[in-house]
C-alpha positions as CSV (number, residue, x, y, z in Angstrom):
1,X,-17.0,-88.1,-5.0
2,X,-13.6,-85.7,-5.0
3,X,-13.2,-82.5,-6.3
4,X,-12.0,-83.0,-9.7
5,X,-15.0,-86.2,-10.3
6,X,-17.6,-83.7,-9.0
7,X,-16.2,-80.7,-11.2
8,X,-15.8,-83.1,-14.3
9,X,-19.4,-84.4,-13.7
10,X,-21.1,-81.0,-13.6
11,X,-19.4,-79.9,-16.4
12,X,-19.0,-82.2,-18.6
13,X,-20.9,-85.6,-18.2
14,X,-24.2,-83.4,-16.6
15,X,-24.0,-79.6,-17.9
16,X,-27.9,-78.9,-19.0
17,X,-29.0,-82.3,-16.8
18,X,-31.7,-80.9,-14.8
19,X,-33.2,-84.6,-13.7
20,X,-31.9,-86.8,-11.7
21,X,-30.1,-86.2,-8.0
22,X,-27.1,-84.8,-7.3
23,X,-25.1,-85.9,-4.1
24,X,-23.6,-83.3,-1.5
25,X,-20.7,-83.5,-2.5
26,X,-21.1,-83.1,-6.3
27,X,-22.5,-80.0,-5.3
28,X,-20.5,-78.3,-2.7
29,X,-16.8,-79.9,-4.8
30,X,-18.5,-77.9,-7.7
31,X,-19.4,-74.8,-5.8
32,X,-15.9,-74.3,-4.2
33,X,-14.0,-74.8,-7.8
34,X,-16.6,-72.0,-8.7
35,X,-15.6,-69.6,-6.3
36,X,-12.3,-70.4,-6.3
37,X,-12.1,-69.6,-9.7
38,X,-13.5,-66.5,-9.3
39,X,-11.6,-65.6,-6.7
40,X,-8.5,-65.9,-8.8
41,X,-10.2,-63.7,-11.5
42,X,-10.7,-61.2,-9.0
43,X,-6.9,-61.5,-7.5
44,X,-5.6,-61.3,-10.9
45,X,-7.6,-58.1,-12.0
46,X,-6.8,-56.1,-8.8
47,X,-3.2,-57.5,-8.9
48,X,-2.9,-55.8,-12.4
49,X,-5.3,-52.7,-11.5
50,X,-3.1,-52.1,-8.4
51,X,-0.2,-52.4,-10.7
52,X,-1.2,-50.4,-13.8
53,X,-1.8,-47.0,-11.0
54,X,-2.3,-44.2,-12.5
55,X,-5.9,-42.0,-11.6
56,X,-8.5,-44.8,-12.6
57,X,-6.3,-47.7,-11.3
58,X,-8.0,-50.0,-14.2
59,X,-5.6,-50.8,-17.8
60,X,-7.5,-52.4,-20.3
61,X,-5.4,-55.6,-19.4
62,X,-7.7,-55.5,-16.1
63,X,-10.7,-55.1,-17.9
64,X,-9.6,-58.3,-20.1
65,X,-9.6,-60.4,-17.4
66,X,-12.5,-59.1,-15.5
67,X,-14.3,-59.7,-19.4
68,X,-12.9,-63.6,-19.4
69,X,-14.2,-64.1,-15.6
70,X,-17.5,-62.6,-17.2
71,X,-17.9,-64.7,-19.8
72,X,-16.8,-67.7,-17.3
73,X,-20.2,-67.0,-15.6
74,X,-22.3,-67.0,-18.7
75,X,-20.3,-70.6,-19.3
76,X,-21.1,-71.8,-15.7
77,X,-24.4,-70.4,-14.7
78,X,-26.5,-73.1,-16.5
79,X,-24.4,-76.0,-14.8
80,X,-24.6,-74.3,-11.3
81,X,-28.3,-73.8,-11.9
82,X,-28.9,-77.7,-12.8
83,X,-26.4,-78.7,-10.0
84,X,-29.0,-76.7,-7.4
85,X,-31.8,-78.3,-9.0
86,X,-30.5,-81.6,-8.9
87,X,-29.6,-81.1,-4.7
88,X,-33.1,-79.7,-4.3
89,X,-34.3,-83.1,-6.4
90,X,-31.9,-85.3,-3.7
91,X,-33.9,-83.6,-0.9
92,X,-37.0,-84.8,-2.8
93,X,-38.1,-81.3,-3.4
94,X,-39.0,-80.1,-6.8
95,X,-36.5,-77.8,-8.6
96,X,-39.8,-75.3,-9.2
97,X,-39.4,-74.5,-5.3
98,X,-35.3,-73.3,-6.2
99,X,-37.1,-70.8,-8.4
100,X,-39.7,-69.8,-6.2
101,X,-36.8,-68.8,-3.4
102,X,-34.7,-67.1,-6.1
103,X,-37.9,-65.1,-6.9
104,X,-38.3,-64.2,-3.2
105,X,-34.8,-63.0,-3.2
106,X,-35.2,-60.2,-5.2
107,X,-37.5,-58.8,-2.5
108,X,-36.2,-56.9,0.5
109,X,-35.8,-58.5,3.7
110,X,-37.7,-61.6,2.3
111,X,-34.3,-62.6,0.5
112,X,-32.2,-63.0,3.5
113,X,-34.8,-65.9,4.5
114,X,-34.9,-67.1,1.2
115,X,-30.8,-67.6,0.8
116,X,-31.0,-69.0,4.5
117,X,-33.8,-71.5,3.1
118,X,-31.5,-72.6,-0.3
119,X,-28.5,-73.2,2.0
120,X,-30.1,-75.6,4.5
121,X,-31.6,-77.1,1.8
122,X,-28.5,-77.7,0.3
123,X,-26.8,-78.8,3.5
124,X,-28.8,-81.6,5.1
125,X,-28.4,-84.7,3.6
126,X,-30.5,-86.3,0.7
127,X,-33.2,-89.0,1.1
128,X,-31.8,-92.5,1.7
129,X,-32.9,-94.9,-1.5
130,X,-34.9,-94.0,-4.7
131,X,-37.3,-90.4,-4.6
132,X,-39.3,-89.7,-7.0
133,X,-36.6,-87.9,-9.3
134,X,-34.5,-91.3,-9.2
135,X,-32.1,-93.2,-7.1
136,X,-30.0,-92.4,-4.6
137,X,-26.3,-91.3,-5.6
138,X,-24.8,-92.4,-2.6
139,X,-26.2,-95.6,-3.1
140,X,-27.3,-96.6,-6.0
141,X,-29.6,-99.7,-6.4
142,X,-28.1,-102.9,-8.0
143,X,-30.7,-104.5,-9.9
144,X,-29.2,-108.3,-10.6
145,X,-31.6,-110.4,-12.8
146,X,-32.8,-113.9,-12.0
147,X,-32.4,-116.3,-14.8
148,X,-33.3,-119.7,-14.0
């Protein structure tokens, strides 16, 4: 799957889709058009803070764009969310474990092991043929009926 495929699917074709499995590279294409998005927020709004000067260093032109970058996130979080639980769901792990690990992340020290455990998990490869949250993405079962 290539960038723009993986980016279309998440947002478009699989947006609130919290069943099924989602491939590696549905979910890291996604993830890097998420960040780099945000990076560009975040270049644009310096690039105009740096620009305005003055004492505070912020125009309300900077504040604009770091308010459409905000509202980006409230757009994307539930697709990044069903995108995780879909990876952890390729793994053959329940997407009730994701939220167990963000809950340990709020707590000190424990979240550093907690972030470790949500990127491994999202880095080793799925389970090769149908789990219990479907079949495999990579290869996807062809069924052909017998009619005789």
């Amino acid at each position: 799957m290539g960038f723009s495929e993986a980016v279309r699917t998440v947002l478009k074709q699989k947006y609130a889709t919290f069943s099924g499995r989602a491939s590696r590279s549905e979910y890291w294409w996604y993830y890097l058009f998420y960040c780099l998005v945000l990076f560009a927020f975040g270049i644009v709004a310096v690039g105009i803070a740096a620009a305005a000067g003055g004492e505070n260093g912020f125009s309300s032109l900077a504040i604009g764009v770091m308010v459409i970058a905000g509202l980006f996130v409230l757009a994307t979080i539930l697709p990044a969310l069903a995108v995780q639980v879909r990876r952890f769901h390729d793994r053959n792990i329940s997407g009730w474990w994701y939220l167990a690990l963000v809950i340990l992340g709020l707590v000190p020290y424990v979240g550093l092991i907690a972030s470790i455990a949500i990127f491994v998990i999202s880095v080793l490869p799925g389970t090769v043929g149908p789990n219990k949250f479907g079949p495999d993405p990579l290869r996807p079962e062809v069924r052909a009926e017998v009619f005789a």
